[in-house]
Structures are given as structure tokens and as C-alpha cells.
C-alpha positions in Angstrom: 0.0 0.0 0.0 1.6 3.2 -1.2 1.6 6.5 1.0 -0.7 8.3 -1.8 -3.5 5.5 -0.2 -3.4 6.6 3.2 -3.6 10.3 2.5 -7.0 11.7 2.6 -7.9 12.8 -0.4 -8.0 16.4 -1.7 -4.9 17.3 1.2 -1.8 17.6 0.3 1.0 16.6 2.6 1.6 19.7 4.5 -2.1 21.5 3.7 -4.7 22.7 6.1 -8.4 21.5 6.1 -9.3 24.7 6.8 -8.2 28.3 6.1 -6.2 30.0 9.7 -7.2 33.7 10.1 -4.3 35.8 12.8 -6.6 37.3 15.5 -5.6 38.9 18.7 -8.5 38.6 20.7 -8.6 38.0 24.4 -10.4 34.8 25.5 -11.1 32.8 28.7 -11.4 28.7 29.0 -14.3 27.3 30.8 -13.9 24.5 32.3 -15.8 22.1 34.6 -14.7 19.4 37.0 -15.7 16.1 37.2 -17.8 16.7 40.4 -20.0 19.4 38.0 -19.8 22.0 40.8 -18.6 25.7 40.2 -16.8 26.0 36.8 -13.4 27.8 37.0 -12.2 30.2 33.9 -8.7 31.2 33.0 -7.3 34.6 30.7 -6.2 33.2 27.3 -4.8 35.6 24.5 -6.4 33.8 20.8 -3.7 33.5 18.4 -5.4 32.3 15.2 -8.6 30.5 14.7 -10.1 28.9 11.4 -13.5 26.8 11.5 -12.5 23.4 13.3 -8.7 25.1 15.5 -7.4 27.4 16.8 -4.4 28.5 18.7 -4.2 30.3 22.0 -1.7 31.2 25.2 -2.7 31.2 29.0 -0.3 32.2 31.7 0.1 28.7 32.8 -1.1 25.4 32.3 -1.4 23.9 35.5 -4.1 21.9 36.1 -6.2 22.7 32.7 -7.8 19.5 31.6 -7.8 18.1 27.9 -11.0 19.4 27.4 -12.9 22.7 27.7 -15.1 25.1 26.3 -13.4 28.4 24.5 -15.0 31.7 24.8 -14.0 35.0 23.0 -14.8 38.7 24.8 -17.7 40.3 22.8 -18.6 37.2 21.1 -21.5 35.4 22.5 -20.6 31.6 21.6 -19.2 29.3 24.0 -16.8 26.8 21.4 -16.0 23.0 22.7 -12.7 22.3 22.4 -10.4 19.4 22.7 -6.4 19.7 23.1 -4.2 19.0 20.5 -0.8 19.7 21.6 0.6 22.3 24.4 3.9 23.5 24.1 4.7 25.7 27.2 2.2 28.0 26.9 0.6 28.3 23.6 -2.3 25.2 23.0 -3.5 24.3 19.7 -7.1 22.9 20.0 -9.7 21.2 17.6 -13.5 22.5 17.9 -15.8 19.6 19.5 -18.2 20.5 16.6 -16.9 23.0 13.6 -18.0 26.5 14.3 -20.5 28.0 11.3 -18.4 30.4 9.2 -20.6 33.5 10.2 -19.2 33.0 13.6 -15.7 33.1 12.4 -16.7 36.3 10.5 -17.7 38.1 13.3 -14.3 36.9 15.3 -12.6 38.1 12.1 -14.0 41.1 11.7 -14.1 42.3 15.4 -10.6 41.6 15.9 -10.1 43.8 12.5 -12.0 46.6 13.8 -10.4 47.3 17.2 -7.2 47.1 15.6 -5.9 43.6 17.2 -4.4 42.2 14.1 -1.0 40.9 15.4 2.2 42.1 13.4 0.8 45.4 12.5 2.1 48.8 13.7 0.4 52.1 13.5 2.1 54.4 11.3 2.9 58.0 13.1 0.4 59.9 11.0 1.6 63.8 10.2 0.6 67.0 12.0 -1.1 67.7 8.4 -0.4 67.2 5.2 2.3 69.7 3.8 1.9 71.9 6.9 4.6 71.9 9.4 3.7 71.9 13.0 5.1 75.1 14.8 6.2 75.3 18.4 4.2 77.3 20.6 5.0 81.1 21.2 6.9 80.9 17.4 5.4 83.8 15.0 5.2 82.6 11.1 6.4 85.9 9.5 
């Protein structure tokens, strides 16, 4: 059986199921215990997310389970999520259930709009166009 067999088709060796979008949206995890009694939530900062993953960072990793649900500040969903792989402290998760792409919009697009896109700087923006900004007290003659 050759290695083309095993593959599934449509993917490619190193491509993605689904298309990553690089957010920078605060989170928390919710998770619950196995005695169902108060649910505790941690800080996470979301790193990317597509339809079915995403990546995130917490402060520390102690004691978070394998599985928990993913909630993003200003979004009202609360995503399932089961753990991939944790290296320090960034975790990679797969969604329980895919998330409906108008969801993913609206994560998109809210992080676009307050200006979280990671890697981007502001540009310093001139005083005005042309014009010179004068110190105070200084007389144009």
C-alpha cells in the first residue's frame, strides 16, 4: 500500500483543512470538574482560529484538563474544544463540533475593527499634510 493510499484525499502533505485567520482577541477557558460544581475560567490571549482550530496562550497550564469550552470577549458563543498539543504556553485545540463560518466572521472582523491584528504597527500619521507643525510662542512671518 503506497503512502498516496493513506492520505485523505483532496490534502496535500503539508495542507490545512481549513483556512487560519491571525486574530488577537482575548479569551477565557471554561472549564468544569468532574464533580459538575462551580466552573473555573482562565485569561487566554487567541492566536489564530479557522473553522475546526485554533491556537491560543494562557499564563500557565497547571491543572487545565484536555477538554474545555473556548469563549471570546464580545462574542456570545461558547466553542468545545479538545487539546491537541501544548507546548509551554501556547495550546492548539480542535472544535468539538466545527464552528459556522458567520461566527468566524464576526471573530474576524471584530478583531479587524479594534485594531488587534497581530504584526501590524500604526504608522505616526503627520501633523497635516504639507503643513509643518510650529512650536508654541513661534510667530510665522
Amino acid at each position: 500500500m503506497n503512502d498516496d493510499a493513506k492520505r485523505p484525499s483532496g490534502l496535500g502533505l503539508y495542507e490545512r483543512k481549513w483556512e487560519r485567520f491571525a486574530v488577537n482577541r482575548q479569551g477565557m477557558l471554561l472549564t468544569v470538574n468532574l464533580d459538575l460544581a462551580l466552573p473555573k475560567t482562565r485569561p487566554c490571549q487567541l492566536i489564530d482560529i479557522s473553522l475546526g482550530t485554533a491556537t491560543f496562550t494562557v499564563n500557565t497550564t497547571i491543572g487545565l484538563p484536555s477538554h474545555y469550552y473556548l469563549t471570546i470577549v464580545g462574542i456570545a458563543a461558547r466553542i468545545g474544544c479538545a487539546e491537541v498539543y501544548r507546548n509551554d504556553h501556547r495550546i492548539a485545540v480542535q472544535f468539538i463540533k466545527e464552528i459556522d463560518e458567520e461566527l468566524l466572521r464576526a471573530i474576524v472582523r471584530s478583531d479587524y475593527f479594534t485594531g488587534g491584528i497581530t504584526g501590524r504597527k500604526k504608522e505616526a500619521r503627520a501633523y497635516m499634510a504639507g503643513v509643518e507643525k510650529a512650536p508654541i510662542g513661534s510667530a510665522v512671518r
